[in-house]
ZAROTOR-880715 format. One record per residue (C-alpha): residue number from 1; residue in three letters; chain; x, y, z. Coordinates in Angstrom, 3 decimals. Example, Ala and Ser with C-alpha at 12.3 -4.5 7.8 and 13.67 -1.06 7.14 Angstrom:
2
{rec 1; "ALA"; "A"; {12.300; -4.500; 7.800}}
{rec 2; "SER"; "A"; {13.670; -1.060; 7.140}}
***
This chain:
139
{rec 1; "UNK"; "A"; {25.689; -2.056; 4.049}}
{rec 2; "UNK"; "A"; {22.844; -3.126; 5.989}}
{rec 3; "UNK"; "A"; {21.437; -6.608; 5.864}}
{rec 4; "UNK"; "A"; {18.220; -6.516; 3.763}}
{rec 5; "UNK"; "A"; {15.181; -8.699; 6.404}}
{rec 6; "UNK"; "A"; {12.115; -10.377; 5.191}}
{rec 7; "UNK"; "A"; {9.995; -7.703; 6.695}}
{rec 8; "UNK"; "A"; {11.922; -4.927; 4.223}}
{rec 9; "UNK"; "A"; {11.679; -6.765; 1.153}}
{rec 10; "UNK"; "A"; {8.007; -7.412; 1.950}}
{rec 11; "UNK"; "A"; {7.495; -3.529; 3.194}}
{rec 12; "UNK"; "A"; {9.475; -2.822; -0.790}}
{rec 13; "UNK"; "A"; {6.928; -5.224; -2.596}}
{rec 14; "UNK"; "A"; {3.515; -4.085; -1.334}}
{rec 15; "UNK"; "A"; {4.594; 0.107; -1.809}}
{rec 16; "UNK"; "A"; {2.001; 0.904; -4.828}}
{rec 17; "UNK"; "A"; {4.171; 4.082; -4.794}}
{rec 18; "UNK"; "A"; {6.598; 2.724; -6.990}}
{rec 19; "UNK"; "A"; {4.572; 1.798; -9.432}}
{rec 20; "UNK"; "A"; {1.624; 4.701; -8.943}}
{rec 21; "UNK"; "A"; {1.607; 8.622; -7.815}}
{rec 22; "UNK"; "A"; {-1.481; 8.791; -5.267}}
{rec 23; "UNK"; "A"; {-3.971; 10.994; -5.541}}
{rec 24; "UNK"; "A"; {-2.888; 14.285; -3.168}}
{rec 25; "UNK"; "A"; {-7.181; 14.366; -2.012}}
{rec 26; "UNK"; "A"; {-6.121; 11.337; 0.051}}
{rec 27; "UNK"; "A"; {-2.812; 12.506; 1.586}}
{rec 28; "UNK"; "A"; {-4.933; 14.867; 4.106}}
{rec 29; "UNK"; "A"; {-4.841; 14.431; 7.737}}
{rec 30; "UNK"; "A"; {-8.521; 13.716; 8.726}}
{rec 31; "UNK"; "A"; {-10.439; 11.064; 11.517}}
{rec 32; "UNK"; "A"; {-10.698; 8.201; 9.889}}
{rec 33; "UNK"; "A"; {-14.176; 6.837; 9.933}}
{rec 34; "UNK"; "A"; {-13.266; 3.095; 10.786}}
{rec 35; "UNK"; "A"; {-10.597; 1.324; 12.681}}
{rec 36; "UNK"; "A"; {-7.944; -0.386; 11.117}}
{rec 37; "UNK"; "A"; {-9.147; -4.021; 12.056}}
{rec 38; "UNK"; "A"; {-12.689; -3.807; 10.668}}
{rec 39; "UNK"; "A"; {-10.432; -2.658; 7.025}}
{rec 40; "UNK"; "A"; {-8.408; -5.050; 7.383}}
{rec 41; "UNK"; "A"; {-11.509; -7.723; 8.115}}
{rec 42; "UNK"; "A"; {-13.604; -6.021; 5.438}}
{rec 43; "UNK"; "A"; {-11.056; -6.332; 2.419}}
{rec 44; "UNK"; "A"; {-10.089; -9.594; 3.483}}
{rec 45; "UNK"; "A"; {-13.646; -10.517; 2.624}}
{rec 46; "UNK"; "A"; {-13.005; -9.120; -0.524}}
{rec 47; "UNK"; "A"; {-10.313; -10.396; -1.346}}
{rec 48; "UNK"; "A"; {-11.676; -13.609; -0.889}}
{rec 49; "UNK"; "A"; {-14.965; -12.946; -2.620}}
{rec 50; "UNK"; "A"; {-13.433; -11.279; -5.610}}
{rec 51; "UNK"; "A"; {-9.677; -12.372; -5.959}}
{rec 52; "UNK"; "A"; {-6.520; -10.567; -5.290}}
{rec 53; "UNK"; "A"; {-5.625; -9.408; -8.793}}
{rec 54; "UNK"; "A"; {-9.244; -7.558; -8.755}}
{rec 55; "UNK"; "A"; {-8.982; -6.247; -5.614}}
{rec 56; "UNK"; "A"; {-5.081; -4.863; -6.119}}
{rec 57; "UNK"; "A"; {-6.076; -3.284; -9.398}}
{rec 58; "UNK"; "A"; {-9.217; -1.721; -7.567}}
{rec 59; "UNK"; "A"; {-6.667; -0.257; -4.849}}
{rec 60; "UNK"; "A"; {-4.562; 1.340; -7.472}}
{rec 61; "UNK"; "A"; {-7.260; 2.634; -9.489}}
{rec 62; "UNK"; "A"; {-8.733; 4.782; -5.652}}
{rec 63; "UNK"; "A"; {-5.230; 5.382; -4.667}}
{rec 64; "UNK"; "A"; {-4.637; 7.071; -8.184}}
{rec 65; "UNK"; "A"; {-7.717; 8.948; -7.574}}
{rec 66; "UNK"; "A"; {-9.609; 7.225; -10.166}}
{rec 67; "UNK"; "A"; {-12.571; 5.802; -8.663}}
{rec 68; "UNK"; "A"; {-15.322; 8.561; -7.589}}
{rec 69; "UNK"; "A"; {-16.367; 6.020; -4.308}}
{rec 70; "UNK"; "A"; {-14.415; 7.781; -1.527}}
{rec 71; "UNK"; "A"; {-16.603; 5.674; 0.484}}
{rec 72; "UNK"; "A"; {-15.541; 2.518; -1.256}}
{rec 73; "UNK"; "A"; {-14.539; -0.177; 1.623}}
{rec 74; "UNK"; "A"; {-10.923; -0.506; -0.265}}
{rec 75; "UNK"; "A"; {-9.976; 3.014; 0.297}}
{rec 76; "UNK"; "A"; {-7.415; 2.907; 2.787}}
{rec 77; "UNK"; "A"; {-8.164; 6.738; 3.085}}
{rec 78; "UNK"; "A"; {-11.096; 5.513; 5.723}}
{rec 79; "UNK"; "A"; {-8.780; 3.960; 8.005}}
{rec 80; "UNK"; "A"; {-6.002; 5.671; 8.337}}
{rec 81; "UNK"; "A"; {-4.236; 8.876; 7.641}}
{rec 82; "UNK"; "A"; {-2.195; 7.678; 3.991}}
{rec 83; "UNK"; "A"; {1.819; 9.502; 4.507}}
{rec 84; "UNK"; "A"; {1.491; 12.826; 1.656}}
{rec 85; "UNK"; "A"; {5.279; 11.640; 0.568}}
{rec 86; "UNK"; "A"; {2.881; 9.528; -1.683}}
{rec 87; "UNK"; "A"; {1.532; 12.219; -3.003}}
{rec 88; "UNK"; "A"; {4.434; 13.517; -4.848}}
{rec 89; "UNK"; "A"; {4.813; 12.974; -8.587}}
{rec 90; "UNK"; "A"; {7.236; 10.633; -10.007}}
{rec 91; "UNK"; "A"; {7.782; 8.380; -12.299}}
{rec 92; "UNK"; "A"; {6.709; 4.570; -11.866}}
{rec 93; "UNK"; "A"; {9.925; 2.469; -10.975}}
{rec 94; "UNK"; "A"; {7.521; -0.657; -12.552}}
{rec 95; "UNK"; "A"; {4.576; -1.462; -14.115}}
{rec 96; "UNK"; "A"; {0.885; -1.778; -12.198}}
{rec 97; "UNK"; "A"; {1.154; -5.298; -14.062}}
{rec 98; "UNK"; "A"; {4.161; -6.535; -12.040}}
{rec 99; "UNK"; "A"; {3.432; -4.968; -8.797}}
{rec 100; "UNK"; "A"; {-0.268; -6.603; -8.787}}
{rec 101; "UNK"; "A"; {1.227; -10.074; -9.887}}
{rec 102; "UNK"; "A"; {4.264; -9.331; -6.699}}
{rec 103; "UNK"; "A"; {1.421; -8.918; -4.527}}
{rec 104; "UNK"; "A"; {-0.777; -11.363; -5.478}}
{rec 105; "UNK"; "A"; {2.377; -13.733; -4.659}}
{rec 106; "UNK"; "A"; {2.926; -12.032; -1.450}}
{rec 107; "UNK"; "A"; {-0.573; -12.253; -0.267}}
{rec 108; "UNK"; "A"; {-0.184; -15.763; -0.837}}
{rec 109; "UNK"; "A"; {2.704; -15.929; 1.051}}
{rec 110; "UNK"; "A"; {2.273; -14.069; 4.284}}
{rec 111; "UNK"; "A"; {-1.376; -14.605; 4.388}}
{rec 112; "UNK"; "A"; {-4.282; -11.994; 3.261}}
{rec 113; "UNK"; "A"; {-4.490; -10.272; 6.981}}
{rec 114; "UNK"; "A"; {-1.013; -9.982; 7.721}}
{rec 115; "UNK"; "A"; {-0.486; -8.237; 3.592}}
{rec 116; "UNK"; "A"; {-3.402; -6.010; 4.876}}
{rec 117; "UNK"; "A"; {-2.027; -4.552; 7.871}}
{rec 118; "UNK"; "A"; {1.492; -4.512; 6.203}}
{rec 119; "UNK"; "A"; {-0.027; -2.358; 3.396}}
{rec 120; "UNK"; "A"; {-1.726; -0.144; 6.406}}
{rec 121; "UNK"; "A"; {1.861; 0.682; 7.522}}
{rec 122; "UNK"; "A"; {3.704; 1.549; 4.404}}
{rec 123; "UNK"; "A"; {0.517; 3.538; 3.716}}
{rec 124; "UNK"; "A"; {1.398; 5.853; 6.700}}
{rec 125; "UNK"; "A"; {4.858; 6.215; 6.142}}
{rec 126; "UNK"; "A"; {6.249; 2.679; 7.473}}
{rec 127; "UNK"; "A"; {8.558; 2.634; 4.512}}
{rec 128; "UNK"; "A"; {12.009; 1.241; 3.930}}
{rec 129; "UNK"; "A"; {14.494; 3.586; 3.088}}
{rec 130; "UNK"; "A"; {18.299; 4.224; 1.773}}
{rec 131; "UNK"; "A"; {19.203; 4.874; 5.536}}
{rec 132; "UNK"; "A"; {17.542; 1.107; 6.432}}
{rec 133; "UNK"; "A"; {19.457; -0.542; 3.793}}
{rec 134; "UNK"; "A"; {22.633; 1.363; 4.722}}
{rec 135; "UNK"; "A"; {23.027; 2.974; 1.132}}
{rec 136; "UNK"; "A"; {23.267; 6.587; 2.590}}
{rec 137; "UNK"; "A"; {26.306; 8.976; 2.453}}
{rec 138; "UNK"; "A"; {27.876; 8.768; 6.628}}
{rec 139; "UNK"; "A"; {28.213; 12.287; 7.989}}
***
């Protein structure tokens, strides 16, 4: 078995896909129409402005596809190309309750830009898996 690193359990914590099924209109390949930095830079801002809890339970609420704004600044959609394995319906492994209060923790923790681009890379696929933590069947 694999030994688990900050960097996985952090990777685990921020996925809204255990707790959420994204909306598939987001899953697309498409030019994104800002850079990563100025999203990361803009939400920050927001963050700060309005308070992590608000701001997490805004990002489920697009990611599930219920918030009309595509152009909203917290859609991740306009910075990056979101993975479509996100896409794919399943049941939530935990509630949206406990997932924003683990991420208003780790925001905390590792600091509201680093969560930010974190969240950018499990968005496109940068996810920890049963291979990673060694809990896959050798062939």
């Amino acid at each position: 078995m694999a030994d688990w690193t900050v960097d996985m359990i952090q990777r685990i914590i921020i996925n809204p896909f255990y707790t959420i099924t994204f909306a598939s209109q987001l899953t697309f390949d498409h030019i994104p129409s800002i850079n990563e930095t100025i999203w990361i830079q803009t939400n920050a801002s927001l963050i700060q402005q309005n308070g992590a809890e608000i701001w997490l339970t805004q990002l489920l609420d697009i990611l599930e596809g219920n918030s009309a704004a595509e152009d909203d600044p917290i859609n991740p959609f306009n910075a990056i190309n979101i993975d479509s394995t996100n896409a794919i319906e399943h049941p939530p492994l935990i509630t949206k309750e406990v997932w924003i209060m683990a991420n208003v923790g780790l925001i905390k923790e590792m600091g509201v830009n680093n969560w930010l681009k974190q969240l950018l890379d499990v968005l496109v696929g940068d996810i920890v898996t049963g291979d990673h933590l060694g809990f896959s069947e050798p062939i």
